[in-house]
C-alpha positions as CSV (number, residue, x, y, z in Angstrom):
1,X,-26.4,29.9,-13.6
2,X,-24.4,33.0,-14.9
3,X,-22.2,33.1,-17.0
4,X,-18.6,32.4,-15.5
5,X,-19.8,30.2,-12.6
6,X,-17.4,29.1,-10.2
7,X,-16.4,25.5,-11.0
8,X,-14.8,23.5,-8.2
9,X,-12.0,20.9,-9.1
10,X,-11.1,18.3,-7.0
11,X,-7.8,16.2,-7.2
12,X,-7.5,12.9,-4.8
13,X,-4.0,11.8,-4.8
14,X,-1.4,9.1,-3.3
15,X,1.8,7.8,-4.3
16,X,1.1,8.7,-8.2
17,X,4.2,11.2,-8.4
18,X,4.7,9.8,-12.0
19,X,1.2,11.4,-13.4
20,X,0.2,13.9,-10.3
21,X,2.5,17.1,-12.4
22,X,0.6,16.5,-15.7
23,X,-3.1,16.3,-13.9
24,X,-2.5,19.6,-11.9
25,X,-1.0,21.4,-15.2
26,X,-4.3,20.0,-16.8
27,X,-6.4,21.9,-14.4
28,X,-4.1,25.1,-14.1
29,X,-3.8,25.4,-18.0
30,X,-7.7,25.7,-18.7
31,X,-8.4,28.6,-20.1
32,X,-11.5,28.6,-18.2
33,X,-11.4,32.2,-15.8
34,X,-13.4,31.2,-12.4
35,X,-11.7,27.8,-11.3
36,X,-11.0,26.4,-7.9
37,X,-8.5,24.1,-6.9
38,X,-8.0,21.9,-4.4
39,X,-5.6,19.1,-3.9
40,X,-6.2,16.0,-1.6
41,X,-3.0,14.2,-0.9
42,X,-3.8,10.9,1.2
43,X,0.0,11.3,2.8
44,X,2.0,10.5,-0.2
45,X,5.7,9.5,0.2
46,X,7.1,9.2,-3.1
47,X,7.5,12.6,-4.0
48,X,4.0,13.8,-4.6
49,X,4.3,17.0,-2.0
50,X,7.3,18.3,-3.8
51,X,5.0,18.3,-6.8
52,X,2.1,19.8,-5.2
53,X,4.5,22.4,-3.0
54,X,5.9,23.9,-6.8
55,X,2.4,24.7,-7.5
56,X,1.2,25.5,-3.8
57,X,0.5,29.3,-4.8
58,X,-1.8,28.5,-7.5
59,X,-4.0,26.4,-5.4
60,X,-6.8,27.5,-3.8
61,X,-6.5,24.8,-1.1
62,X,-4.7,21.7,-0.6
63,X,-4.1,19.2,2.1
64,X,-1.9,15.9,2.7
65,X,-3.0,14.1,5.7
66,X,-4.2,10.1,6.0
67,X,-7.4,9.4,5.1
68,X,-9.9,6.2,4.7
69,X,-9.4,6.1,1.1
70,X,-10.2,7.6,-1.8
71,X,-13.9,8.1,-1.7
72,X,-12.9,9.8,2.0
73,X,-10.3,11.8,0.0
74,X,-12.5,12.7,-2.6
75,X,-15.5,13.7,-0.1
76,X,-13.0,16.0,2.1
77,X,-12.8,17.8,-1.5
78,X,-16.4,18.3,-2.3
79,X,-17.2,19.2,1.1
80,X,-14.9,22.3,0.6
81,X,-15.7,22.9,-2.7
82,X,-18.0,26.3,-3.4
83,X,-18.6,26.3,-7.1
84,X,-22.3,25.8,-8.5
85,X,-19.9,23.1,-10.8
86,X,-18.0,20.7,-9.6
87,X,-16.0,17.8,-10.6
88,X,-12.7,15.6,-9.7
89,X,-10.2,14.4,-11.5
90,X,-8.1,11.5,-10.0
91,X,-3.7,12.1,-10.0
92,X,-3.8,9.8,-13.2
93,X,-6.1,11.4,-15.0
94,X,-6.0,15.0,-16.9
95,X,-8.1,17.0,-18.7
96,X,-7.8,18.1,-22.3
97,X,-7.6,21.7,-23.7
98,X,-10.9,23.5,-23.1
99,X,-12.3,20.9,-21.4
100,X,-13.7,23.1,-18.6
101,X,-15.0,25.9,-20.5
102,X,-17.3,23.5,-23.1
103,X,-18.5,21.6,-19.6
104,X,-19.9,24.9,-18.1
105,X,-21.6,26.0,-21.7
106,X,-23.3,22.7,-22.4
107,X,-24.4,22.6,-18.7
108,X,-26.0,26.5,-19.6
109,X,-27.3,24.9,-22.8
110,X,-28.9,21.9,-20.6
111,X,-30.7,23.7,-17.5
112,X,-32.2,20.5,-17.0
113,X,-28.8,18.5,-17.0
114,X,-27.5,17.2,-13.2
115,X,-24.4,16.1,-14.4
116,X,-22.7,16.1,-17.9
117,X,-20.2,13.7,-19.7
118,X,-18.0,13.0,-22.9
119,X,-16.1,10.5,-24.7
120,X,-12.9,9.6,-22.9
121,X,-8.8,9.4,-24.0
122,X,-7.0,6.6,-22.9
123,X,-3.1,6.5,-23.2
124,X,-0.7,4.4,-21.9
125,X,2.4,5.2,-19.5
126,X,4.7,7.0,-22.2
127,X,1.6,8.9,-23.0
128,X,0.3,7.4,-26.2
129,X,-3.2,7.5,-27.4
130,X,-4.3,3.7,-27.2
131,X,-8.1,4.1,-27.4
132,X,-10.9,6.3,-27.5
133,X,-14.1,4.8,-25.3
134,X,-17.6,6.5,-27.0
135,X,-20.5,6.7,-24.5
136,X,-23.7,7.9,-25.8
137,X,-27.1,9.7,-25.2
138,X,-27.9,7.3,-21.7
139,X,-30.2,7.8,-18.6
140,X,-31.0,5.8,-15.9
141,X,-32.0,2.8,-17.2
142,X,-28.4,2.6,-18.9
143,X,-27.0,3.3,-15.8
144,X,-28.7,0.5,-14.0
145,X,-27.8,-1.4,-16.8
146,X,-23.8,-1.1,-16.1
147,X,-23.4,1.0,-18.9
148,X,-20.0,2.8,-17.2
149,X,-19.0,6.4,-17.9
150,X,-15.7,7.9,-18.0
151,X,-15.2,9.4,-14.3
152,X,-12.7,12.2,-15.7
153,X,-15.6,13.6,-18.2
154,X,-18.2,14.1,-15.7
155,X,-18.8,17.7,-14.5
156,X,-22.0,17.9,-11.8
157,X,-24.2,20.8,-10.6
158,X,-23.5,21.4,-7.0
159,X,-27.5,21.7,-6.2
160,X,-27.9,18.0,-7.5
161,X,-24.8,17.1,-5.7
162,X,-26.1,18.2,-2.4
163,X,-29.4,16.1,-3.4
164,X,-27.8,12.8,-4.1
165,X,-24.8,12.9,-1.5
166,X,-21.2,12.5,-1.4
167,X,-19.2,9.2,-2.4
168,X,-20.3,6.4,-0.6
169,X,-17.2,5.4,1.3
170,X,-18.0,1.5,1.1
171,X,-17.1,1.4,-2.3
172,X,-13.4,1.5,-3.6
173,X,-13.8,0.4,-7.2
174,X,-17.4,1.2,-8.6
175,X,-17.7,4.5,-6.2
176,X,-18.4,6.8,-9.2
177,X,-20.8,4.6,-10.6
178,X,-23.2,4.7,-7.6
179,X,-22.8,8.0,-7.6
180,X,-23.9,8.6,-11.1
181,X,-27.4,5.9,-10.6
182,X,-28.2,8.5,-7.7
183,X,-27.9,11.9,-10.0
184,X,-30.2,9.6,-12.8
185,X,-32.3,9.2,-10.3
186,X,-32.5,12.6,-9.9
187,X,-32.3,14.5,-12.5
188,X,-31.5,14.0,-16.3
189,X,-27.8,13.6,-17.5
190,X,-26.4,15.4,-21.1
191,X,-23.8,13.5,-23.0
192,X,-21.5,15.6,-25.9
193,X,-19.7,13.4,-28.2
194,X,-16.1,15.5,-27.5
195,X,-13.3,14.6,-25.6
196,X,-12.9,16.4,-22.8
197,X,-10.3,14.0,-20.4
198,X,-8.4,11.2,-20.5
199,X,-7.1,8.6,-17.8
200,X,-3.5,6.5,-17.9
201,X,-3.6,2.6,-18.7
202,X,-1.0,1.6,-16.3
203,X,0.0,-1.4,-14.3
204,X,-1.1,0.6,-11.0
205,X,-4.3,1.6,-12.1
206,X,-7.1,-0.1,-10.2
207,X,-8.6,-1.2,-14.0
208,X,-5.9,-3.6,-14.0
209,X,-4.3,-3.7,-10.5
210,X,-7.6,-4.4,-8.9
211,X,-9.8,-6.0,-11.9
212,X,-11.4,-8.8,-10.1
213,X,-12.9,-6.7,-7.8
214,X,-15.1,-4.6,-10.4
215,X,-17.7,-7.8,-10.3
216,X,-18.1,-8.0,-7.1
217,X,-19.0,-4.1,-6.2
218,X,-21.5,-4.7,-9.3
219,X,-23.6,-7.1,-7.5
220,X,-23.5,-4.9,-4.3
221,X,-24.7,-2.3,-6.6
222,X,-27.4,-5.1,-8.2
223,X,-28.6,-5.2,-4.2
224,X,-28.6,-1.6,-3.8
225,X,-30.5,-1.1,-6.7
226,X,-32.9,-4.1,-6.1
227,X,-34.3,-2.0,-2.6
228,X,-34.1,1.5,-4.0
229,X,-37.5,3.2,-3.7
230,X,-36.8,5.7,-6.8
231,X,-35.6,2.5,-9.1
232,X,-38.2,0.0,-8.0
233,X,-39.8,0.2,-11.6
234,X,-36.9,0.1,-13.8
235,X,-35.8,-2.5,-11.6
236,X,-38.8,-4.7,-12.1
237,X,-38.9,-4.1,-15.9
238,X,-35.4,-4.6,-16.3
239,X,-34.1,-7.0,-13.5
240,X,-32.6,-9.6,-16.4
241,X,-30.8,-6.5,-18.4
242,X,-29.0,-5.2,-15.2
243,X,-27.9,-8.9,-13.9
244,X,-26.4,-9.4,-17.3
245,X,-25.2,-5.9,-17.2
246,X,-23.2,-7.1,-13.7
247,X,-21.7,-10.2,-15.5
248,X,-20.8,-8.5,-18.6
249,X,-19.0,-5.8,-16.3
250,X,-17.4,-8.9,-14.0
251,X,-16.5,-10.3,-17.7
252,X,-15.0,-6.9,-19.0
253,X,-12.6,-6.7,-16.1
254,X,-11.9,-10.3,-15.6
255,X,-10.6,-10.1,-19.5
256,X,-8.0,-7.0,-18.9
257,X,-6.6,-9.4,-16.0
258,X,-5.8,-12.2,-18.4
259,X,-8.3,-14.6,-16.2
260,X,-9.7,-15.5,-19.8
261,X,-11.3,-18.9,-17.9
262,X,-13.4,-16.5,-15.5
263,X,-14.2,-14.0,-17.8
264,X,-15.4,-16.9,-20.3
265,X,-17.9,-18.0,-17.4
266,X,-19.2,-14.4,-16.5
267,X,-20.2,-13.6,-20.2
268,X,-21.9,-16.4,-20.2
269,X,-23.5,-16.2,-17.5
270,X,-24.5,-12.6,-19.0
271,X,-25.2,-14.3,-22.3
272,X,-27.9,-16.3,-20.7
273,X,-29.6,-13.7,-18.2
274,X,-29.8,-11.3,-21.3
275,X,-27.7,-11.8,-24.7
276,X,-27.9,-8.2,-26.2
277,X,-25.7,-7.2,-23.1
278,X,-22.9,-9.6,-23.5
279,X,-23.1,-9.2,-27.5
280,X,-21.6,-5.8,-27.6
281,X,-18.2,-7.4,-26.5
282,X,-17.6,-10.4,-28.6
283,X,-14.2,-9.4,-29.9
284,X,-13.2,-10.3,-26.6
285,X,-15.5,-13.1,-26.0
286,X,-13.0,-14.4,-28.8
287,X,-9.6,-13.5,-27.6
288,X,-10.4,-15.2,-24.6
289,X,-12.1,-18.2,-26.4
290,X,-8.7,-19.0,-28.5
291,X,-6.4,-17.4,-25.6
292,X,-5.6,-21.5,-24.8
293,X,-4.7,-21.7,-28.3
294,X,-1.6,-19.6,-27.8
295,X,-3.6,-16.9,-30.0
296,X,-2.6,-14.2,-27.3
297,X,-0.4,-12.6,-30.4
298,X,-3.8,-11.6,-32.5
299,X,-4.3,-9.4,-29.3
300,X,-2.0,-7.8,-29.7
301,X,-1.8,-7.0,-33.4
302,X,-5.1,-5.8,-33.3
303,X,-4.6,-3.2,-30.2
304,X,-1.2,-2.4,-32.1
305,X,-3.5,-1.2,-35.1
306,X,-5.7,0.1,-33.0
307,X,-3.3,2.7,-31.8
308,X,-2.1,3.6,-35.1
309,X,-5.1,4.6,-36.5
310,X,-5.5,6.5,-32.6
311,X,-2.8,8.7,-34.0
């Protein structure tokens, strides 16, 4: 890799005209030199293409036509792109200062790397830092385990990419995820405890728009994983740890779409295939325990103090 390798940036987008400006001025404001562009509109009608028309010229290449969804959007973009880097970052999402430029040095620093990631931002619809999600130093058996990474962190090498294949169109929800077990399978993944992105908490967003469905691509993903020839090892040493890494994932969601009952039954259900996986969430184990109580308000005061000390 030399030293300013071309780093391809992909940007899927439909119908988010509220958060598409701030993503592209994320991209075009890295001070990074050798970037490429390129937009993905799924036929927006909500003002999206004025947005992406004001900034036409600085694109390398952009499109708005209908497509199958957003793996299919995403795919059209990786398909084009050319760098020996590449990356997306969805209309909601946007990168932080210098976000590019440390990606391409620790990937230099990490020959070995196929894809690397950092901590992630999250902020709500006005823009306010409400969290900060910490990863860690994870490889495959992580992955397999549910252990999710921030999508808008991850920056690939196109070589490993061509390896493992583009998004697999089937999945709408957990798409990246797949993705990511197939790199680890791979090659070896490098984690930096920065923050490079950041992603919008907002009703739309398929985190809380769509949160039942999270549980249900898991387990497709448990079956996947249960007849993959490069996993068949982990899987058989680790079968409990992933099945109560599906539940806790089912839980996790369930919990942000105020189904307390459901997500209740799904830690348990990870409590009892493997408790160290279900453990690591007990704050919300509670909240949803005593949500019947009326107890919704100590929710809120602790995420209210949570975003104070945030900024």
């Amino acid at each position: 890799m030399n030293s300013t390798p071309l780093v391809s940036i992909v940007t899927p987008s439909f119908n988010q005209a509220n958060f598409l400006e701030k993503t592209i001025l994320s991209v075009l404001g890295q001070d990074y030199p050798h970037i490429e562009y390129l937009v993905v509109d799924g036929g927006s009608t909500d003002g999206s293409l004025e947005i992406i028309h004001k900034y036409a010229d600085r694109l390398s290449w952009w499109t708005s036509e209908k497509d199958r969804g957003q793996a299919d959007g995403i795919n059209k973009g990786l398909q084009r792109a050319a760098g020996a880097v590449v990356a997306w970052i969805n209309s909601d999402d946007f990168y932080l200062p210098g976000a590019v430029t440390q990606a391409v040095r620790v990937l230099q620093e990490h020959p070995e790397a196929g894809f690397v990631y950092s901590d992630l931002q999250v902020v709500n619809e006005k823009g306010e830092m409400i969290n900060r999600i910490h990863y860690g130093n994870w490889g495959l058996r992580e992955l397999m385990e549910f252990r999710i990474i921030g999508q808008p962190t991850v920056f690939m090498r196109q070589e490993v990419l061509q390896q493992a294949g583009y998004l697999d169109e089937s999945f709408h929800f957990l798409l990246d995820h797949h993705l990511w077990l197939r790199f680890a399978s791979l090659s070896s993944m490098t984690y930096v405890p920065q923050v490079w992105a950041g992603e919008h908490y907002h009703a739309a967003s398929k985190n809380q728009a769509h949160a039942r469905e999270f549980g249900t691509e898991a387990w497709r993903i448990v079956s996947w994983m249960s007849t993959e020839p490069r996993l068949e090892s982990l899987w058989k040493a680790n079968r409990r740890r992933i099945e109560a890494g599906a539940e806790r994932l089912n839980a996790f969601y369930l919990f942000d779409a105020q189904d307390y009952r459901a997500s209740l039954a799904a830690y348990w259900r990870s409590l009892k295939a493997h408790p160290t996986a279900a453990s690591r969430d007990w704050y919300r184990i509670l909240f949803a325990l005593f949500s019947p109580l009326g107890l919704d308000s100590l929710k809120d005061h602790y995420l209210a103090r949570r975003k104070k000390r945030l900024q």
